[in-house]
FIVO-166034 format. One record per residue: x negated, y negated, z of N, C-alpha, C in turn; residue in three letters. Coordinates in steps of 0.02 Angstrom, whole numbers, plus 32768, in hexadecimal, padded with zeros to 4 digits. Layout:
residues N
XYZXYZXYZALA ...
end
This chain:
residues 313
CA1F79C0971BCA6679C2972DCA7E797D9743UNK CA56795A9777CA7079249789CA7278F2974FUNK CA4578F09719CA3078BA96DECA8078C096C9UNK CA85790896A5CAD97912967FCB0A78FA96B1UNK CB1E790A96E7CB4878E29718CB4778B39714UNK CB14787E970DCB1A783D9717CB36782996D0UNK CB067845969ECB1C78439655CB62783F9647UNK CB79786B9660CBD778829661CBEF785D9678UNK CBEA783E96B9CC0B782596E9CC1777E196C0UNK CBDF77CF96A6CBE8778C967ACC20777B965DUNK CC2577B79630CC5477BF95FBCCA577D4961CUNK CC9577E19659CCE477E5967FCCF878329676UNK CCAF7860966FCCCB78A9965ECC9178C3968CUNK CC8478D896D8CC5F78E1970ACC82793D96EDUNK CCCE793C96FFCCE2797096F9CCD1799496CFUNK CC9C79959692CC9479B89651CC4779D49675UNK CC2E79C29692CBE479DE96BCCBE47A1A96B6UNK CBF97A4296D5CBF67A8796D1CBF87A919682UNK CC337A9A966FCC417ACA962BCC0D7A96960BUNK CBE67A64960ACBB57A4D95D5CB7B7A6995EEUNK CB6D7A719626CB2A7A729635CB0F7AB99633UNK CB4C7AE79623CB477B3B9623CB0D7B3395D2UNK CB2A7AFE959ECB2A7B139559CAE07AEA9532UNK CAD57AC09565CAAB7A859552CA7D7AA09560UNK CA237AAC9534C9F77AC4953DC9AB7A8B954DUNK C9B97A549516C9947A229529C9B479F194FCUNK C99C79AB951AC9AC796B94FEC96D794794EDUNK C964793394B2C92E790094A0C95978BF9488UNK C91A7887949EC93F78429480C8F2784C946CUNK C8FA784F9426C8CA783F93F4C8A977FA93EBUNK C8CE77DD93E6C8CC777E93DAC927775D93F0UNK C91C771B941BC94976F59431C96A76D593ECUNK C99976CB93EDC9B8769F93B1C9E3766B93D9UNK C9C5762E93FCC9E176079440CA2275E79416UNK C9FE75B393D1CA57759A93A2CA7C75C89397UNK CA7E7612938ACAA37630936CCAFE761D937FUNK CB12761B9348CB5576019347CB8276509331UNK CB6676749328CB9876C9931DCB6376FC9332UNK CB7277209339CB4D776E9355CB5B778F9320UNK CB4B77A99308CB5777D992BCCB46782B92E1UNK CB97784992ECCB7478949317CB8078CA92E0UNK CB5F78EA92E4CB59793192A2CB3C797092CEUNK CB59799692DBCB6079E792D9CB367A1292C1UNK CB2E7A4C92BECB237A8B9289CAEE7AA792B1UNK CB1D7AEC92A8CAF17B3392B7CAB77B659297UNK CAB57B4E9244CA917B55921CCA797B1D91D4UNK CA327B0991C9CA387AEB91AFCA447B059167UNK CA5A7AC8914ACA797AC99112CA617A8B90C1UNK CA557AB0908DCA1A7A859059CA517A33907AUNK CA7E7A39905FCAB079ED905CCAA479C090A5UNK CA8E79DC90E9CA7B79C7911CCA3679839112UNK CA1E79AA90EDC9C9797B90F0C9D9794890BBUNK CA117956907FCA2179189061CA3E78E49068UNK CA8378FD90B2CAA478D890CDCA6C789D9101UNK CA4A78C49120CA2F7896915AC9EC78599124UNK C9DB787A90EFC9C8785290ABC9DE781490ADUNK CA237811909FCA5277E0908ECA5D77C090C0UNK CA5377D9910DCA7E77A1913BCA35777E9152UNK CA06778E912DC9CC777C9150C9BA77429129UNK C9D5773690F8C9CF76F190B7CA0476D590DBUNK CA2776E090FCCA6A76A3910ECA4C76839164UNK CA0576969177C9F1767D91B8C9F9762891CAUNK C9FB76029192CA1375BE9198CA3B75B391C2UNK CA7E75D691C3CAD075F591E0CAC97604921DUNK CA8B760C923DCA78760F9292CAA5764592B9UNK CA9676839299CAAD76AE92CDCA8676DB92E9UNK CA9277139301CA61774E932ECA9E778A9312UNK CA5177C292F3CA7077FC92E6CA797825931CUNK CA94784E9330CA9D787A936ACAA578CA9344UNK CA7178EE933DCA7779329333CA8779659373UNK CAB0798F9368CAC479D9938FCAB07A029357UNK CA857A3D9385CA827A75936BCA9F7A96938EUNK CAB97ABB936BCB047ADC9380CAEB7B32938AUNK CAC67B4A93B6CAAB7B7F93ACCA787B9F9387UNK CA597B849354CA327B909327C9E97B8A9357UNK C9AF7B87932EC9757B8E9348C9537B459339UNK C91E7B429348C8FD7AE89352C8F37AF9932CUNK C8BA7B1692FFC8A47B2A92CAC8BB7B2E9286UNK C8FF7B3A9288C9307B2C9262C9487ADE923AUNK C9287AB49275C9527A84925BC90B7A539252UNK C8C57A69925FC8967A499250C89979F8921BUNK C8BB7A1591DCC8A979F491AAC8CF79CB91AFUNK C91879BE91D5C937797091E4C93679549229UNK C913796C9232C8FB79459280C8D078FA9288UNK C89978FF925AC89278AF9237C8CC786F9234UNK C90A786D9232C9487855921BC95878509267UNK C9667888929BC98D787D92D2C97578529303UNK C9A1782E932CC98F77FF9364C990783393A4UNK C9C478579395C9D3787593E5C9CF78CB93CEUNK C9C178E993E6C9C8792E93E1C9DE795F941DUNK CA14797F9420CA2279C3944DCA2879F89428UNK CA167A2C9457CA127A71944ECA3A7A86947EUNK CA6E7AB79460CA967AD5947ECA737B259481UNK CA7D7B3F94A6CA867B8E94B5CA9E7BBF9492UNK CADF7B949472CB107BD89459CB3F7BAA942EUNK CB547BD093EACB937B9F93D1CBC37B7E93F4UNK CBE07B629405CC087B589434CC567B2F93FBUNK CC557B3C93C2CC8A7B2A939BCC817ADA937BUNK CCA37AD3934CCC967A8A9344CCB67A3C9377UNK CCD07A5693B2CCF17A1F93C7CCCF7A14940CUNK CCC57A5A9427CC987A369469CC477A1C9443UNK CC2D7A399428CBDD7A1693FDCBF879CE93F9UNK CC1B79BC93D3CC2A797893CDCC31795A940FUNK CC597968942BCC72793B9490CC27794E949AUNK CBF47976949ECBC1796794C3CB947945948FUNK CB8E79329453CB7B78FE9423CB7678C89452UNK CBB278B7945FCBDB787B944BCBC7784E94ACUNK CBB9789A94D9CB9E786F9515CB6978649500UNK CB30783D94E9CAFE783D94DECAFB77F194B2UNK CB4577F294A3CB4177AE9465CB36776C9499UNK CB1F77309479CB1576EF94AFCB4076C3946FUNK CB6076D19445CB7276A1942DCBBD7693942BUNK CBEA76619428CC2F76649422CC60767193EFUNK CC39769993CDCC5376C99390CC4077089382UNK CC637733936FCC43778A9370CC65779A9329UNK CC3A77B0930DCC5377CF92BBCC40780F92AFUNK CC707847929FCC50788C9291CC4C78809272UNK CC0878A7924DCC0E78BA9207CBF8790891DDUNK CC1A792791C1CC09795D91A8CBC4796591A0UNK CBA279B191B5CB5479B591B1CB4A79C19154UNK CB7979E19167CB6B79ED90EFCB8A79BB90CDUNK CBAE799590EDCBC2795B90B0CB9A792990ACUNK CB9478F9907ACB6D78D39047CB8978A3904EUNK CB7F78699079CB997826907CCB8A77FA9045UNK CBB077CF902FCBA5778B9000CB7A7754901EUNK CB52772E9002CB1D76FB9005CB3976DA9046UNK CB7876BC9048CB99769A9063CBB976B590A9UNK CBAE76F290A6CBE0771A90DECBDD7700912AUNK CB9B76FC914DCBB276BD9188CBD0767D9180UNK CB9C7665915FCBD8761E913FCC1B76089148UNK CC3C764B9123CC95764F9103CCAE76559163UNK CC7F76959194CCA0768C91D6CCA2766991E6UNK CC6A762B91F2CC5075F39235CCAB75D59206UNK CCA275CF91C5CCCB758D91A7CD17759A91C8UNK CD2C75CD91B5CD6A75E791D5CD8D75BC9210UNK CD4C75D29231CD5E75C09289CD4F756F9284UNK CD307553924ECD327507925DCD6D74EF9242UNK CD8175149205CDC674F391DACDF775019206UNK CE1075269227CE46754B923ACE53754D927FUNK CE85754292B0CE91756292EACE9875AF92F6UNK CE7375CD92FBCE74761792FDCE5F76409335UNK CE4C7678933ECE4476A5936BCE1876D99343UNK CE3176EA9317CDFF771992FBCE1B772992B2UNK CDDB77359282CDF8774C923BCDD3778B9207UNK CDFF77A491DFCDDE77DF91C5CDD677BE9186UNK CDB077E29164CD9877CC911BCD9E77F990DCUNK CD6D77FE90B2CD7F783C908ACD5E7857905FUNK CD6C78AA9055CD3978D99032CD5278D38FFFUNK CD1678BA8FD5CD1E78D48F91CCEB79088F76UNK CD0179268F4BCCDF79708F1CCC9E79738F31UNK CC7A798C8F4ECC2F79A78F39CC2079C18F02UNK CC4D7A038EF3CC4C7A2A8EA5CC897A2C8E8DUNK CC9C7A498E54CCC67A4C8E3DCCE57A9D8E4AUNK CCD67AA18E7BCD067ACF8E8ECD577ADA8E9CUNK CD627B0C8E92CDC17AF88E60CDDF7AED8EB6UNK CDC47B268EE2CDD57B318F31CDE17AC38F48UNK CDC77AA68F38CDCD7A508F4ACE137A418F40UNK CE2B7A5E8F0CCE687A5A8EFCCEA27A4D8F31UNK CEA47A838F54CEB67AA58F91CEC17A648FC7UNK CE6F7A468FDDCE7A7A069015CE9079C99003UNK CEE479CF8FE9CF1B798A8FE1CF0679539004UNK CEF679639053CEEE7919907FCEAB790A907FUNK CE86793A9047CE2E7901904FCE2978BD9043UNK CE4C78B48FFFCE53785E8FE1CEA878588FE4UNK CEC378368FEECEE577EB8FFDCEFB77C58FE5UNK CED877AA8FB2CEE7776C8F6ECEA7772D8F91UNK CEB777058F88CE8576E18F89CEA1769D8FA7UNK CEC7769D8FCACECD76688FFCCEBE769D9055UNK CEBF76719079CECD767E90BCCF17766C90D0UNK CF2376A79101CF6E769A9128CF6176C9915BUNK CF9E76C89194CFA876F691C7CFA9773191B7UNK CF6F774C91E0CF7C77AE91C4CF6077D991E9UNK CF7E781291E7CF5B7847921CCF1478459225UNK CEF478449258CEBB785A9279CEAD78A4926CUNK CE9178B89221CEA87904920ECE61790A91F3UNK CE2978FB91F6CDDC790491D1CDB478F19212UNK CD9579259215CD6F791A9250CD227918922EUNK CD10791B9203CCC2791A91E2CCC378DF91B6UNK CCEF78A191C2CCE3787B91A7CD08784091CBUNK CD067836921BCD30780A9243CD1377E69285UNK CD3577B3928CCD0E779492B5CD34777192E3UNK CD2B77659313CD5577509365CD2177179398UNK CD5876F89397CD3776D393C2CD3977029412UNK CCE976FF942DCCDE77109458CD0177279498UNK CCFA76D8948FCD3576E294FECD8A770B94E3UNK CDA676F094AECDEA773394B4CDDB776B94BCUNK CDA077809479CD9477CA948ECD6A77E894CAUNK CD4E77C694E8CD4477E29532CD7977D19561UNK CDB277B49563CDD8779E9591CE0077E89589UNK CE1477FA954BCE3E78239534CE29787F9535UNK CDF0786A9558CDC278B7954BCDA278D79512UNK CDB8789F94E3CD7778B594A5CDA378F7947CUNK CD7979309455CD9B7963943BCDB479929459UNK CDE779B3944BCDE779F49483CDBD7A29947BUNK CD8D7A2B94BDCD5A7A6394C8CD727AA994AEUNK CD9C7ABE94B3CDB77AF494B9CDBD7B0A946EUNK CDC77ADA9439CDDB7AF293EACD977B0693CCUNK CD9A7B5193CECD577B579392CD467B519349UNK CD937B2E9331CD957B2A92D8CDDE7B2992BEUNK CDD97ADC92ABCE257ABD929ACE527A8D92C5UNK CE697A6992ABCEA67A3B92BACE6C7A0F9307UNK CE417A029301CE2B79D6933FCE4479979321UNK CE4A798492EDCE43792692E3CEA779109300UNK CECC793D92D6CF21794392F1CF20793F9337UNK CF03796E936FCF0E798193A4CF02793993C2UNK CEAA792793B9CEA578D893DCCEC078AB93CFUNK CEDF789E938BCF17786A936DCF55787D93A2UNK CF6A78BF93ADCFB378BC93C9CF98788E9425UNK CF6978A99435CF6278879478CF4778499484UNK CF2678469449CF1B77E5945ACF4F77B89432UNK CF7777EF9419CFCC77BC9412CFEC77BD943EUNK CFE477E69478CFF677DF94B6CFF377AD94DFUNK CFB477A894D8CF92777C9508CFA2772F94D5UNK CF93773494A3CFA576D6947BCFC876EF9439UNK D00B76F29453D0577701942AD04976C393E4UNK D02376C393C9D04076919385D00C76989353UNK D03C76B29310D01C76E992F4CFFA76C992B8UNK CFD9767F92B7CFCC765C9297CF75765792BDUNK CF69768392E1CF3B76819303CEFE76BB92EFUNK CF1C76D492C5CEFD772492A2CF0177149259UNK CECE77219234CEDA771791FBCEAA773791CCUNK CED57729917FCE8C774E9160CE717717913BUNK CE36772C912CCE0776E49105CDD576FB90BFUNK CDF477059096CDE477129061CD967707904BUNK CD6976D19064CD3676C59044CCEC76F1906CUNK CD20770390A1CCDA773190B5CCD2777F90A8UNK CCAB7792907BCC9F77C4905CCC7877E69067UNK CC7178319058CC5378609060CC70788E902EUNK CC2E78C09016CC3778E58FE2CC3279338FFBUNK CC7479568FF4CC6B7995902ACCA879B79005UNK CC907A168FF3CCBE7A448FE6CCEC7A43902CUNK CD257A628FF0CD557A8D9029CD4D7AB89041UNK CD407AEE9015CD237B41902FCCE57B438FFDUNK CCC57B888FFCCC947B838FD0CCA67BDD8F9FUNK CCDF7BEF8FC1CCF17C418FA4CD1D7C378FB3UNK CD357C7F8FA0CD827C8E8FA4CD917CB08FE3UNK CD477CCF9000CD407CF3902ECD347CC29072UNK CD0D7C869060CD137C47908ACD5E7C2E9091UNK CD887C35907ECDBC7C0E907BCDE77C2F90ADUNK CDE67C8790AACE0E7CB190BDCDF57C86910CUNK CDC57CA2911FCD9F7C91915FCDAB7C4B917EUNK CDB37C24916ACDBD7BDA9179CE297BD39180UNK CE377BFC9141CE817BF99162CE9C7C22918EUNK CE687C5491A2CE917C7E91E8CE6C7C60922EUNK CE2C7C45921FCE247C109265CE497BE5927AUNK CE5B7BAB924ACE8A7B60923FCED87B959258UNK CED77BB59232CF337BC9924CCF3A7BF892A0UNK CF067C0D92A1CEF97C1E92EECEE77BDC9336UNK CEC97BB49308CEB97B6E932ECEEF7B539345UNK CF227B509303CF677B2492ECCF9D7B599333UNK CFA77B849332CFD27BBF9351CFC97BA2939DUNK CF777BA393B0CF7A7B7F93F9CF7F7B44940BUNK CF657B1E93D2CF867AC193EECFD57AC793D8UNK CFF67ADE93BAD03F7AD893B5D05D7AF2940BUNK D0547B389427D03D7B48945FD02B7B129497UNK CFFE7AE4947FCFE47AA994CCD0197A7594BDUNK D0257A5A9489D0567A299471D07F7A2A944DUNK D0BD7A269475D1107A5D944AD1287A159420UNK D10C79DD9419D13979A793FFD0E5799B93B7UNK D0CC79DE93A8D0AA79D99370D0AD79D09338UNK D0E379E59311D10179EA92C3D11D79B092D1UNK D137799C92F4D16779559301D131790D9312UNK D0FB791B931AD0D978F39323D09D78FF92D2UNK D099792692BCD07A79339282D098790E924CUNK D0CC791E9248D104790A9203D12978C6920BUNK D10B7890924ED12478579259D0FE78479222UNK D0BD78379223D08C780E91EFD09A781291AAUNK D0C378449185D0E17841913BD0F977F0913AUNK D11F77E89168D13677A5914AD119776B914AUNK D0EE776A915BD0B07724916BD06F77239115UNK D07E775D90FDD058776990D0D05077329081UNK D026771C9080D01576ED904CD038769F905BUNK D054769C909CD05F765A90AFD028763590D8UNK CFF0761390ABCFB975FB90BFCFD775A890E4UNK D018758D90DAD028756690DAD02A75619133UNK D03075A6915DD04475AF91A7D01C75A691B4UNK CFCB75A691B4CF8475A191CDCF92756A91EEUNK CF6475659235CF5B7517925FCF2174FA923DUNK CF1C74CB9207CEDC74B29213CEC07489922DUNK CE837488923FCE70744D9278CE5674189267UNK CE4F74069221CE4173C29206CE6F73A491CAUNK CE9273B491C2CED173BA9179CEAD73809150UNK CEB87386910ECE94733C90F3CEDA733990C5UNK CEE272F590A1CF2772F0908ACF3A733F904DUNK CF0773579040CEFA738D8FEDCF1D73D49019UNK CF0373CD9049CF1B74119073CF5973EB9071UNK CF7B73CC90A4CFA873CC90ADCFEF73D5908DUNK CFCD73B39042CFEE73B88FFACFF873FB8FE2UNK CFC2740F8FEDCFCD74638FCBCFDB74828FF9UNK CFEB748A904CD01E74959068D05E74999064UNK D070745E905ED0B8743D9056D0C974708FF8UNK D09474738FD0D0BC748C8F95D0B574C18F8CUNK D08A74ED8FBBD09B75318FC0D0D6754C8FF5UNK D0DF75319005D12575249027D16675179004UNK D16B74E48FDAD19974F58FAFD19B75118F7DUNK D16475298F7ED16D755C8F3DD18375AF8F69UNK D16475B68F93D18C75E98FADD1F375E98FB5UNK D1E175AF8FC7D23075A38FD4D26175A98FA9UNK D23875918F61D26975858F1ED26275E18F04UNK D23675FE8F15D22E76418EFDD25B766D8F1EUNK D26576548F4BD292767F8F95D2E976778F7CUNK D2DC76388F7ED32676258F3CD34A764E8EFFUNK D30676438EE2D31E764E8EA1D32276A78EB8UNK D31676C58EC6D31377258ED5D34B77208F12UNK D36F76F58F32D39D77098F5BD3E977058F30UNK D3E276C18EF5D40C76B78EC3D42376F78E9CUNK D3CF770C8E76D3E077478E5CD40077848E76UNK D3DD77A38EADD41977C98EC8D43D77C48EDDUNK D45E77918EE6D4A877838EF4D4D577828EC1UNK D4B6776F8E7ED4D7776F8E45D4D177C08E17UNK D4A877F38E40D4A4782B8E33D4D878588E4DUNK D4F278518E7ED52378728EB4D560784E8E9DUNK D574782D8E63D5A9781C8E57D5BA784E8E11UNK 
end
């Protein structure tokens, strides 16, 4: 009890003691990762074939100096035998406890100044730490989501519009939580996920409050090159199930935060203007293709305000 207190207290969340320490069964630090420059935290209540291929892949990118952090999310030790090789840190929880508190108690455990979820069934790209650490070196940021592409060709993929993006970076909702990453001290300053959501809308909810806390929306973004390979649903009967959780999730954060749709539907307009990004080293090529994606927006904005004006006549 006192270890987690102190543990918490670190992180500026003493107050989470109780409701963590009800759920937490044991903690192993397997092996120290002292450089690690990201915490890589991953979830899951049952394992899953795509699990042992994922931790596969992040285990060839160890150059990239991070520490994996596994939660078992209720499941049994035994269960997860066969990717335990791969993990730095391991907890065992007691009981499911949803996907957002598993993660906040992930995430006390991380030592590094970056935290990246990542889906337990999705299939990261060669590069996938890489594309994070780079982010946060190119960019003034706070935190960024990335993106699912297809596992199968399942028609249901169709369906998740905001997985991919296009292929630049710009300002954008904090809306993928299995593929995102935060710098540390905001999200503990900010309280991390809300404990309370057992499935849906966590990445929106922490975007609306750490826009609270650092109002400038050039600070959230999405980043195209970090990838992961992950379905949407896997049935039709999966799908049903996932949209009456998410719209029950959605019903009570609209409920905690009445300026939600209005804070949701700000980010449409920031969309594909990679030109707003802070970057923190500009070289003259950026700056150039700044400046001309900029007027090319502008001349496009033109030419479609011309036309309908010349339509209404």
């Amino acid at each position: 009890m006192q270890e987690l207190y102190q543990t918490l207290k670190n992180k500026g969340w003493e107050g989470k003691c109780n409701s963590y320490q009800d759920v937490i069964e044991r903690y192993e630090l397997i092996r120290r990762r002292s450089e690690a420059k990201i915490s890589v935290i991953v979830i899951s209540w049952r394992l899953v074939k795509e699990t042992k291929l994922n931790f596969e892949t992040l285990e060839k990118q160890r150059k990239e100096q991070f520490e994996l952090i596994f939660v078992n999310n209720g499941g049994s030790d035994q269960e997860f035998e066969a990717i335990l090789p791969y993990v730095d840190k391991y907890i065992k929880l007691n009981k499911n406890t949803g996907a957002y508190k598993a993660r906040n108690i992930g995430s006390v455990f991380a030592e590094s100044p970056l935290l990246l979820f990542l889906e337990d069934d999705g299939i990261p790209n060669i590069t996938f730490i890489k594309s994070h650490l780079e982010a946060f070196e190119k960019f003034d940021i706070l935190c960024l989501r990335g993106v699912y592409k297809p596992l199968s060709n399942s028609v249901y993929n169709k369906l998740a519009s905001h997985y991919y993006l296009g292929e630049d970076p710009f300002p954008a909702l904090f809306n993928l939580e299995g593929n995102a990453s935060v710098l540390a001290s905001c999200f503990f300053e900010i309280g991390g996920w809300d404990d309370e959501i057992k499935f849906g809308h966590g990445g929106p909810e922490f975007a609306l409050r750490l826009f609270k806390k650092y109002p400038d929306f050039r600070k959230q973004i999405y980043y195209p090159k970090a990838i992961i390979n992950h379905d949407y649903v896997k049935s039709k009967e999966h799908l049903q199930i996932k949209a009456q959780r998410q719209n029950a999730s959605l019903l009570r954060l609209k409920d905690k935060h009445a300026d939600w749709d209005e804070f949701v539907n700000s980010w449409y307009q920031y969309r594909k203007k990679s030109y707003l990004l802070i970057r923190k080293n500009p070289t003259i090529k950026d700056k150039c293709s700044d400046m001309l994606n900029f007027l090319i927006e502008r001349i496009v904005t033109d030419i479609l305000r011309i036309v309908k004006h010349q339509l209404k006549k």
